[in-house]
GULUMFI-13441 format. One record per residue (C-alpha): chain; x, y, z; residue number from 1. Coordinates in Angstrom, 2 decimals. Example, Ala and Ser with C-alpha at 12.3 -4.5 7.8 and 13.67 -1.06 7.14 Angstrom:
2
<zagu doza="A" xx="12.30" yy="-4.50" zz="7.80" rovex="1"/>
<zagu doza="A" xx="13.67" yy="-1.06" zz="7.14" rovex="2"/>
//
This chain:
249
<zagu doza="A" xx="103.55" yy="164.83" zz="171.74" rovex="1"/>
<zagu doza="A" xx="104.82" yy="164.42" zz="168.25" rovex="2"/>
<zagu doza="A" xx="107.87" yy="166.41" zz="169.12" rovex="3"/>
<zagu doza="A" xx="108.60" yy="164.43" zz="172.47" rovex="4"/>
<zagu doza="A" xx="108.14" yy="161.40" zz="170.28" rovex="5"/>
<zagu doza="A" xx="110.62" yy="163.18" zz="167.66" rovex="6"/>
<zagu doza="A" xx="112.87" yy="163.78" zz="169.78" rovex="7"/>
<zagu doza="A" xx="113.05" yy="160.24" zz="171.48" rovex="8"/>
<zagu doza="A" xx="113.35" yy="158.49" zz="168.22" rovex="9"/>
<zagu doza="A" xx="116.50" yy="161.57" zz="167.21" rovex="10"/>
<zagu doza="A" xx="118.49" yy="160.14" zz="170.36" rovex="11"/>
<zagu doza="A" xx="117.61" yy="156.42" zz="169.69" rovex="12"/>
<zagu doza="A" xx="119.04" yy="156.53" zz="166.34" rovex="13"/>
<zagu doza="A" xx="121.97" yy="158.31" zz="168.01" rovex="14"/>
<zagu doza="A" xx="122.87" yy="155.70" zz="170.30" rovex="15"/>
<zagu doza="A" xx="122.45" yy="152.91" zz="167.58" rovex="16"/>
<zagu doza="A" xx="125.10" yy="154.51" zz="165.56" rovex="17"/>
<zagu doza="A" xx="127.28" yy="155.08" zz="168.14" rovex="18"/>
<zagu doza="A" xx="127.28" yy="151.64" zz="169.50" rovex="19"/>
<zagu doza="A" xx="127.80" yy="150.05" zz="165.40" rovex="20"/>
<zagu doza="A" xx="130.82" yy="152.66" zz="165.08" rovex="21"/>
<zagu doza="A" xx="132.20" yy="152.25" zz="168.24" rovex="22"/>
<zagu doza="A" xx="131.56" yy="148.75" zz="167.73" rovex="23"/>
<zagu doza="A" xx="133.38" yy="148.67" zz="164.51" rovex="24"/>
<zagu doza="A" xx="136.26" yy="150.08" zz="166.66" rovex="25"/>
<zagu doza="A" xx="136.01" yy="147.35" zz="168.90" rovex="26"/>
<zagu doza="A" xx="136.27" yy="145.01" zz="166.03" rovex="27"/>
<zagu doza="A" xx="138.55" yy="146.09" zz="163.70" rovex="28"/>
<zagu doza="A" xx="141.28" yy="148.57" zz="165.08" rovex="29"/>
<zagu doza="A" xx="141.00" yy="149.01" zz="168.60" rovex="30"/>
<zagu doza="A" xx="144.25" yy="148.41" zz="170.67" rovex="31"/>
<zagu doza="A" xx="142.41" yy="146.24" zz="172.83" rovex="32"/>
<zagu doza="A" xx="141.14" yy="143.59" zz="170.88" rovex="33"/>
<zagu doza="A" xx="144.18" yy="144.10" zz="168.40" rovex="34"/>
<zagu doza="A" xx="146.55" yy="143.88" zz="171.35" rovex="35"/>
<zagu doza="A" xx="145.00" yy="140.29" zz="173.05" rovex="36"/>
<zagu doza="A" xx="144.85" yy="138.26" zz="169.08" rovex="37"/>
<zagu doza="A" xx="148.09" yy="139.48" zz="168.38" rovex="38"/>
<zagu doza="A" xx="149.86" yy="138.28" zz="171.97" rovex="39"/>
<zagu doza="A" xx="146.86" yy="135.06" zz="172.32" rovex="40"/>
<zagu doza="A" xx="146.37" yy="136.60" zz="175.59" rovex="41"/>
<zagu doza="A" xx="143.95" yy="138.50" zz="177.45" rovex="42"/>
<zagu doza="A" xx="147.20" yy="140.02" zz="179.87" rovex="43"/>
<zagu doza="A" xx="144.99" yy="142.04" zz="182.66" rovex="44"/>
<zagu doza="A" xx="142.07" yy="143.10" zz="180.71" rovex="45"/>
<zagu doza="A" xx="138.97" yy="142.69" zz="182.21" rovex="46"/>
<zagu doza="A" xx="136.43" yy="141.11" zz="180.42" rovex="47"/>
<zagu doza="A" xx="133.96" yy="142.03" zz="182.95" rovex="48"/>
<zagu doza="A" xx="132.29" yy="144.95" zz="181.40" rovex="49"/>
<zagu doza="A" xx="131.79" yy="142.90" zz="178.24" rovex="50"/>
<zagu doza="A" xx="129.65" yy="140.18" zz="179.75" rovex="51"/>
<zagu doza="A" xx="127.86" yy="142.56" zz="181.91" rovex="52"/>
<zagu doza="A" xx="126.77" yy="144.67" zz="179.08" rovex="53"/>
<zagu doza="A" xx="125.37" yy="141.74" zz="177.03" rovex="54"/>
<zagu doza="A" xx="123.08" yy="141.10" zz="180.12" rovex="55"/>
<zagu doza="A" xx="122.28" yy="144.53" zz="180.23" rovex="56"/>
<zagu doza="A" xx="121.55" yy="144.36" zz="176.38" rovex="57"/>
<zagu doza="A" xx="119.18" yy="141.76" zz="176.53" rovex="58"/>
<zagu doza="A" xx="117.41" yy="142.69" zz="179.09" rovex="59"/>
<zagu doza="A" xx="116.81" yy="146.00" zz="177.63" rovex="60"/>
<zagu doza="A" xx="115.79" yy="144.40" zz="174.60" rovex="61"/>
<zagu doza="A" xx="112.91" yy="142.03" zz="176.29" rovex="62"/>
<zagu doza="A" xx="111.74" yy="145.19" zz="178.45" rovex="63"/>
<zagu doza="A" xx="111.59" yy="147.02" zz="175.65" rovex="64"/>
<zagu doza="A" xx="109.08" yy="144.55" zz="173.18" rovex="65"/>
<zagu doza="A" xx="105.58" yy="145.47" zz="173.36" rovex="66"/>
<zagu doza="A" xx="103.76" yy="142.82" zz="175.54" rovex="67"/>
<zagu doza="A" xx="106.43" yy="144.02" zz="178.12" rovex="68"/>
<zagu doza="A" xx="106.03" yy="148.06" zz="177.16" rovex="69"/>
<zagu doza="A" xx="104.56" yy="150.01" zz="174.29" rovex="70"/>
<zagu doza="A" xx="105.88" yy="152.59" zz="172.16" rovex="71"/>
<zagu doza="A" xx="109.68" yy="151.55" zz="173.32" rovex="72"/>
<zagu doza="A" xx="110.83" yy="148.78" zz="170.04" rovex="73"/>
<zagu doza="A" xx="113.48" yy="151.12" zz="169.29" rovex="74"/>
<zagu doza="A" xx="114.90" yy="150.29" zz="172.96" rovex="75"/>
<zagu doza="A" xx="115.00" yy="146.40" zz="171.82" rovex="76"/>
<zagu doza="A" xx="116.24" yy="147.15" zz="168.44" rovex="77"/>
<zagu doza="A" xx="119.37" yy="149.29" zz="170.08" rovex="78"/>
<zagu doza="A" xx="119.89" yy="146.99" zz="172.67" rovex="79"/>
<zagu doza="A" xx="119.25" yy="143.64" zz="170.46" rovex="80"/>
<zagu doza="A" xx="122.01" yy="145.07" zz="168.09" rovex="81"/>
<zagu doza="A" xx="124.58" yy="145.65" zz="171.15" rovex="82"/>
<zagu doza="A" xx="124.18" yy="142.11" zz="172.75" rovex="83"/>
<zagu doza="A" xx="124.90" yy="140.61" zz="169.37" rovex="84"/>
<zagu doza="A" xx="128.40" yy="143.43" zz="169.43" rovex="85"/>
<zagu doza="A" xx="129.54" yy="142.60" zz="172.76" rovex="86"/>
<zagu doza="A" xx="128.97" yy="138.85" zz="173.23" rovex="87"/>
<zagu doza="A" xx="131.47" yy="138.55" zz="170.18" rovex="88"/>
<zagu doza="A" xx="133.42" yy="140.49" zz="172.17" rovex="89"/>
<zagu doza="A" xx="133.26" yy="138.19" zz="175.03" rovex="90"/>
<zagu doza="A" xx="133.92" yy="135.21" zz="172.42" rovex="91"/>
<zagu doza="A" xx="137.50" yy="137.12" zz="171.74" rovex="92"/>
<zagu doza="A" xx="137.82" yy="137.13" zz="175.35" rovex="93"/>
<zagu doza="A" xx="137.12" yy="133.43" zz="175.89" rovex="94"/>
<zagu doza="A" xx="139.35" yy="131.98" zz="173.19" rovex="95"/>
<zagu doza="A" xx="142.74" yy="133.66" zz="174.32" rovex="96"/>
<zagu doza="A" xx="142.11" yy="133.86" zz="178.04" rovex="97"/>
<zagu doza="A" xx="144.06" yy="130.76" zz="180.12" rovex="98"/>
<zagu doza="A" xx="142.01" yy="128.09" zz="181.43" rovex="99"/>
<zagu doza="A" xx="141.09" yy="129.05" zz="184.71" rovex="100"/>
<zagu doza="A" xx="140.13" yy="132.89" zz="183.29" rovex="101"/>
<zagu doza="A" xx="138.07" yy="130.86" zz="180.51" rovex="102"/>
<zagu doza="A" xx="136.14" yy="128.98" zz="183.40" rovex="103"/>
<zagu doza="A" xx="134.92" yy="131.93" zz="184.53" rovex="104"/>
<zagu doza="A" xx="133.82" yy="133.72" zz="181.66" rovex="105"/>
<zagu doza="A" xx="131.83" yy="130.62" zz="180.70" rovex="106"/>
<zagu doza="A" xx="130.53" yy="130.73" zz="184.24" rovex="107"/>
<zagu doza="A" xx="129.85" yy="134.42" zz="184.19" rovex="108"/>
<zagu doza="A" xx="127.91" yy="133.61" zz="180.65" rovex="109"/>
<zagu doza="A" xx="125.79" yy="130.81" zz="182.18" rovex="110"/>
<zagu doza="A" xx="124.63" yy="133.63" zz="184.59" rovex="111"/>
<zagu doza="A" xx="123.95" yy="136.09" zz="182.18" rovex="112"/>
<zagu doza="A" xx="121.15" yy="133.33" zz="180.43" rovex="113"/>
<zagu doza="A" xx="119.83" yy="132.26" zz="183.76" rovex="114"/>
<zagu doza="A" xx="119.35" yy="135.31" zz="184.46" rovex="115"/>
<zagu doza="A" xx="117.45" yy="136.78" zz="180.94" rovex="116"/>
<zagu doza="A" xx="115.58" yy="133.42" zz="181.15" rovex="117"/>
<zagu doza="A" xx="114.76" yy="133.73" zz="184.41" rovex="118"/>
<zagu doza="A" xx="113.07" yy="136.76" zz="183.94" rovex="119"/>
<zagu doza="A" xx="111.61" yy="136.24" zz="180.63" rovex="120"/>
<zagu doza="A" xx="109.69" yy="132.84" zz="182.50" rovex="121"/>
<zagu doza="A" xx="108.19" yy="135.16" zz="185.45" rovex="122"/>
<zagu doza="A" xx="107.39" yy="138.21" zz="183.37" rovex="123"/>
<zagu doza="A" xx="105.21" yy="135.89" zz="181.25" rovex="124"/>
<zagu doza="A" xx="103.94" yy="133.46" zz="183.71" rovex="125"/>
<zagu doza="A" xx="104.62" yy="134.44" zz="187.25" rovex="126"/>
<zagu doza="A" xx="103.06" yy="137.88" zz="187.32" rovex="127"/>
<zagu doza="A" xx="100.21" yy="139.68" zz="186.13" rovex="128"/>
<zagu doza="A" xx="100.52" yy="141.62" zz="182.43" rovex="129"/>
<zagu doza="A" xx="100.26" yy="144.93" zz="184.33" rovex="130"/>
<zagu doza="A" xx="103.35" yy="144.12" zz="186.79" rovex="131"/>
<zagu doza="A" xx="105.85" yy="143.50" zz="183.52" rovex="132"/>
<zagu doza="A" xx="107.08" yy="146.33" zz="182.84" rovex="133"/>
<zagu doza="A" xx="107.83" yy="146.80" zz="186.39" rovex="134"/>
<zagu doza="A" xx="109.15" yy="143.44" zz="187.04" rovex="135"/>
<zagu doza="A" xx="111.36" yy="143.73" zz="183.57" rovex="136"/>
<zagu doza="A" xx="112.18" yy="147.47" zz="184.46" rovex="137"/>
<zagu doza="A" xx="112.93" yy="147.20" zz="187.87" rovex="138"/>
<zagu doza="A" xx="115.73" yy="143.81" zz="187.23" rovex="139"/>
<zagu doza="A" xx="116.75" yy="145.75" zz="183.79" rovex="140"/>
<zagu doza="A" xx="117.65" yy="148.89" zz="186.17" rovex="141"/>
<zagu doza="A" xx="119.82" yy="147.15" zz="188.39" rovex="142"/>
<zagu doza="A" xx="121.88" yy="144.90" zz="185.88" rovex="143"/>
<zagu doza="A" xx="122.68" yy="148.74" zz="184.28" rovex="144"/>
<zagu doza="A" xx="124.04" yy="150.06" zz="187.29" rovex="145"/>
<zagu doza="A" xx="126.33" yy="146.60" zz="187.71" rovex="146"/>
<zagu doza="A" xx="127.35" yy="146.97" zz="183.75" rovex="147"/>
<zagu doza="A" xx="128.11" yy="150.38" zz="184.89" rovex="148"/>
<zagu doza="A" xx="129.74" yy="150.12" zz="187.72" rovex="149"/>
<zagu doza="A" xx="131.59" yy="147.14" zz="186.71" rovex="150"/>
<zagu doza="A" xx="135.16" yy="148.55" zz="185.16" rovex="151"/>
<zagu doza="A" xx="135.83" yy="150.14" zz="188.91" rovex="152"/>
<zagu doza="A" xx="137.69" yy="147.38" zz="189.04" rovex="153"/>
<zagu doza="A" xx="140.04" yy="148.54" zz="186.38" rovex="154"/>
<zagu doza="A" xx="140.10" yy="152.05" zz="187.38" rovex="155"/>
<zagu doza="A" xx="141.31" yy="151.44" zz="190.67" rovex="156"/>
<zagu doza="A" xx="144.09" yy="149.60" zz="188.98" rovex="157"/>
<zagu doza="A" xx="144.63" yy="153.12" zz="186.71" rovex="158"/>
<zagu doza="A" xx="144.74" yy="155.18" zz="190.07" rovex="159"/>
<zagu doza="A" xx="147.68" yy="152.40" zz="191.62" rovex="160"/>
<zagu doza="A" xx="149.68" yy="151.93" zz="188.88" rovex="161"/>
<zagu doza="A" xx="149.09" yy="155.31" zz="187.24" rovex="162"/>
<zagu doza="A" xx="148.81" yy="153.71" zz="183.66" rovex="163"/>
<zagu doza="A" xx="145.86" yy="153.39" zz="181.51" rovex="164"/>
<zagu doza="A" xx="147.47" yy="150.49" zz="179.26" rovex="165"/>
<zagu doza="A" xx="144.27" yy="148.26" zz="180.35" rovex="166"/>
<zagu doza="A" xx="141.32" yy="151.16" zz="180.65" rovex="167"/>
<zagu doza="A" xx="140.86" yy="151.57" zz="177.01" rovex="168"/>
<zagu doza="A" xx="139.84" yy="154.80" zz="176.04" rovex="169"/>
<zagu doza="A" xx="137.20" yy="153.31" zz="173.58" rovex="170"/>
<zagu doza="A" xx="134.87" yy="151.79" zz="176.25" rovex="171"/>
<zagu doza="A" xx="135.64" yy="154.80" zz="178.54" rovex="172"/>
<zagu doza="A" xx="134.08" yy="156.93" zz="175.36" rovex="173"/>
<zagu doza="A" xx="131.64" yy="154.72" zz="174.81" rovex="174"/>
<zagu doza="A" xx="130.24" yy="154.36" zz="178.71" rovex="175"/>
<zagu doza="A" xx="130.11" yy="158.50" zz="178.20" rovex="176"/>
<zagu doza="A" xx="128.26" yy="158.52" zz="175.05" rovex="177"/>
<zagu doza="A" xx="125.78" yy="155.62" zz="175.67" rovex="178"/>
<zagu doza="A" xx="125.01" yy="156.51" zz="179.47" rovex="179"/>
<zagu doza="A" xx="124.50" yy="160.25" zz="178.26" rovex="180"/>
<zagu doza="A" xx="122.02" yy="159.70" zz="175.46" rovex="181"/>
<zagu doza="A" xx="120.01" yy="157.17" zz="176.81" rovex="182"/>
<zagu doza="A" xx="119.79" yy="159.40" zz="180.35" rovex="183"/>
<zagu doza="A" xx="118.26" yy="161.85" zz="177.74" rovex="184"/>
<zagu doza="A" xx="116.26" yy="159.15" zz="175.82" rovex="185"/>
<zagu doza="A" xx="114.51" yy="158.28" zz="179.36" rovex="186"/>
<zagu doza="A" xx="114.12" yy="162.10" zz="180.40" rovex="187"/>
<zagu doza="A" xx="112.01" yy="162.62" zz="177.10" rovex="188"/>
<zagu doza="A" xx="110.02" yy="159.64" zz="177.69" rovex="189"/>
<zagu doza="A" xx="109.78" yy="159.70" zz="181.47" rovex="190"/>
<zagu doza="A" xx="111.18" yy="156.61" zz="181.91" rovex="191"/>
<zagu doza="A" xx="112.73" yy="155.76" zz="185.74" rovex="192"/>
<zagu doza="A" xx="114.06" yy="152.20" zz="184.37" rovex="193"/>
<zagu doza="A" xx="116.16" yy="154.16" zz="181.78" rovex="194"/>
<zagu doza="A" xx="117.01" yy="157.61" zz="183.06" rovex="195"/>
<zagu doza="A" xx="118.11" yy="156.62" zz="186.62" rovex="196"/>
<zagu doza="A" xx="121.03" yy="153.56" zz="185.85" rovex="197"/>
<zagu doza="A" xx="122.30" yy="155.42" zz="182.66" rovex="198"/>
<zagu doza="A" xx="122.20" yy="159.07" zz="184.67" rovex="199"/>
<zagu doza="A" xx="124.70" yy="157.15" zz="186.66" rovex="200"/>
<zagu doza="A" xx="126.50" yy="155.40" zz="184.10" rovex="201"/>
<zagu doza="A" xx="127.05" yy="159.03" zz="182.72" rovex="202"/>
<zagu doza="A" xx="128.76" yy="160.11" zz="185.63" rovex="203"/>
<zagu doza="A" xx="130.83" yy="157.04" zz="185.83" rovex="204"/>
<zagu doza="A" xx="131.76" yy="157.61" zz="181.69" rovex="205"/>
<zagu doza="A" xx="132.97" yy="160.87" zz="182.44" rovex="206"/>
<zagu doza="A" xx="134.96" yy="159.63" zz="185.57" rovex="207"/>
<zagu doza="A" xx="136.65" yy="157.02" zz="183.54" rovex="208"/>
<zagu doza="A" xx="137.61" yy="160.16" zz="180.82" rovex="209"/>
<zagu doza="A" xx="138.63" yy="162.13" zz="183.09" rovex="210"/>
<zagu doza="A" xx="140.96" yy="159.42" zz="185.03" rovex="211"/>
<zagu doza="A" xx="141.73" yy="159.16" zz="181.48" rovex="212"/>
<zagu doza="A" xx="143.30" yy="161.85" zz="180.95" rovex="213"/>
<zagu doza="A" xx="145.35" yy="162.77" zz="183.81" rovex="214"/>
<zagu doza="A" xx="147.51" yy="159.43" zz="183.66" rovex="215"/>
<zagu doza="A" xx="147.38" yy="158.91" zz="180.60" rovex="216"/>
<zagu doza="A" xx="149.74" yy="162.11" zz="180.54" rovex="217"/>
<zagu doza="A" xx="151.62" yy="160.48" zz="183.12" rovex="218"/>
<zagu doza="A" xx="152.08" yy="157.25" zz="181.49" rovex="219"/>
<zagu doza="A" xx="153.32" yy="159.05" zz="178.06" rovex="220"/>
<zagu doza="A" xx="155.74" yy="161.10" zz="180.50" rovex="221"/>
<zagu doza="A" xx="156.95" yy="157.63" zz="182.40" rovex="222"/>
<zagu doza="A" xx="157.55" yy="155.97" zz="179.06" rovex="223"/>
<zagu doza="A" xx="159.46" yy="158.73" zz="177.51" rovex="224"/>
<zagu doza="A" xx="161.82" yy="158.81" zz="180.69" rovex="225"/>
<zagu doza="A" xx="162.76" yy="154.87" zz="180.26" rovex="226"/>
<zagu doza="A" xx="163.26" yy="155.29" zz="176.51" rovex="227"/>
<zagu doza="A" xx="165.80" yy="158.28" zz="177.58" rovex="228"/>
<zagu doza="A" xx="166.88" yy="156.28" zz="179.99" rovex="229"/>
<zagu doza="A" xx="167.46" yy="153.39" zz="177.23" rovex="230"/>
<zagu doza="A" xx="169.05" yy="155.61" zz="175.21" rovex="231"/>
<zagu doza="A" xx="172.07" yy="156.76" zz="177.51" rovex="232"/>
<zagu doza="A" xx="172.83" yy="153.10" zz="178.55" rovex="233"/>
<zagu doza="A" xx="173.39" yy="152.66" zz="174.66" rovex="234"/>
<zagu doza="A" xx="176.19" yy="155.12" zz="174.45" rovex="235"/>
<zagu doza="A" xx="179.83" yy="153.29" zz="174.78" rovex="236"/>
<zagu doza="A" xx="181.34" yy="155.60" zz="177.81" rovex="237"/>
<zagu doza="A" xx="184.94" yy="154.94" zz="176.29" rovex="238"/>
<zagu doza="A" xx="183.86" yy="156.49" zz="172.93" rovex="239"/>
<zagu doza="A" xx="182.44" yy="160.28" zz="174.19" rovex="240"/>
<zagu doza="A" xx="182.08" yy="161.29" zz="170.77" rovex="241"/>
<zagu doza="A" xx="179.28" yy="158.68" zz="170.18" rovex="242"/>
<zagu doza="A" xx="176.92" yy="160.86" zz="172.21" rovex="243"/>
<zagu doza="A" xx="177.30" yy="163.88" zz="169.82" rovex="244"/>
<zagu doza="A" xx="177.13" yy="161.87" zz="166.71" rovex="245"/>
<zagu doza="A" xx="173.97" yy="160.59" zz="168.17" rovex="246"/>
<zagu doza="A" xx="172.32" yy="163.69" zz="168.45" rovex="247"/>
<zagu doza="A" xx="173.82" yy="165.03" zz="165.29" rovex="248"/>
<zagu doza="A" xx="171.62" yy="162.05" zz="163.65" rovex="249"/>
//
């Protein structure tokens, strides 16, 4: 029991420094964010997964206290620290997006607290104290799948335009690593409401990676042929010499 426990808490600190590093990414150098403050536009970045993850956060964080669940505060303090991360995410998102994009990422947000208050209200009022961690559980488990499932969106538009310039490999790494170690997290502990939605989101991490890296092969080869094909509409066809000086340089 004391190793099981061990164990648990070893992969809980795990996914708390992943999220803070990969959240320090996020922040500070990722291409991503980078990329949208430096053109004061959001271009065709989703912002989707974002907001969907700070419901799934919080969420997480109220199933895991202890008048929802015992023995799980490390599951709130994980998940408290990530909706913090990713809502200013979604703040990036929502000053440089145009105004019809910002209207519904302030709509999206106003569904995200309905729906944590929502539940909060019932779980504490509406049902008995044995039925919360069902209740709590049971909503937390689908909201993960939708976080989860949520950049198909964006990988369908990898598999028709064979670029990943807006699937950035950051959040594919990080729906990997997450998904994987809390699937392991909620084998240990025997927990359905964490095992089953991040199982999935495993899969769908290593999807993403894998999509990943086939066009992202592609889309180094593509942009290599234009900047060959640049460099031959450069050379001055009445000067044939300027093609060997070129490569002579």
């Amino acid at each position: 029991m004391v190793t099981l426990r061990l164990l648990m808490g070893v992969f809980g600190v795990t996914s708390i420094l992943i999220m803070i590093f990969l959240g320090h990414i996020y922040l500070r150098s990722t291409f991503t964010v980078k990329r949208i403050i430096k053109s004061k536009s959001v271009e065709q970045f989703s912002c989707m997964p974002y907001a969907m993850t700070v419901l799934n956060c919080l969420l997480y964080t109220w199933y895991g206290l202890p008048f929802v669940t015992q023995n799980n505060l490390l599951i709130s303090t994980v998940n408290g620290t990530g909706a913090m991360l990713e809502f200013i995410y979604v703040l990036v998102f929502i000053i440089y997006a145009p105004k019809k994009e910002k209207a519904r990422i302030l709509g999206v947000l106003v569904f995200v607290l309905s729906v944590i208050t929502s539940v909060a209200l019932v779980s504490m009022f509406g049902v008995p104290v044995k039925c919360r961690k069902l209740l709590c559980g049971l909503v937390a488990a689908i909201f993960c799948i939708v976080m989860y499932a949520s950049p198909l969106s964006v990988m369908r538009l990898v598999i028709k335009t064979k670029s990943v310039e807006y699937m950035p490999f950051c959040l594919s790494l990080f729906v990997f690593l997450s998904g994987t170690s809390w699937f392991i997290y909620g084998l240990l502990g025997a927990d359905p409401f964490v095992f089953v939605p991040n199982g999935l989101g495993s899969v769908l991490g290593m999807m993403q990676l894998v999509l990943y890296a086939i066009y992202r092969e592609k889309d180094m080869k593509s942009k290599k042929t234009v900047e060959d094909a640049g460099s031959s509409m450069d050379i001055d066809p009445e000067n044939p010499n300027q093609k060997k000086q070129q490569d002579s340089t």
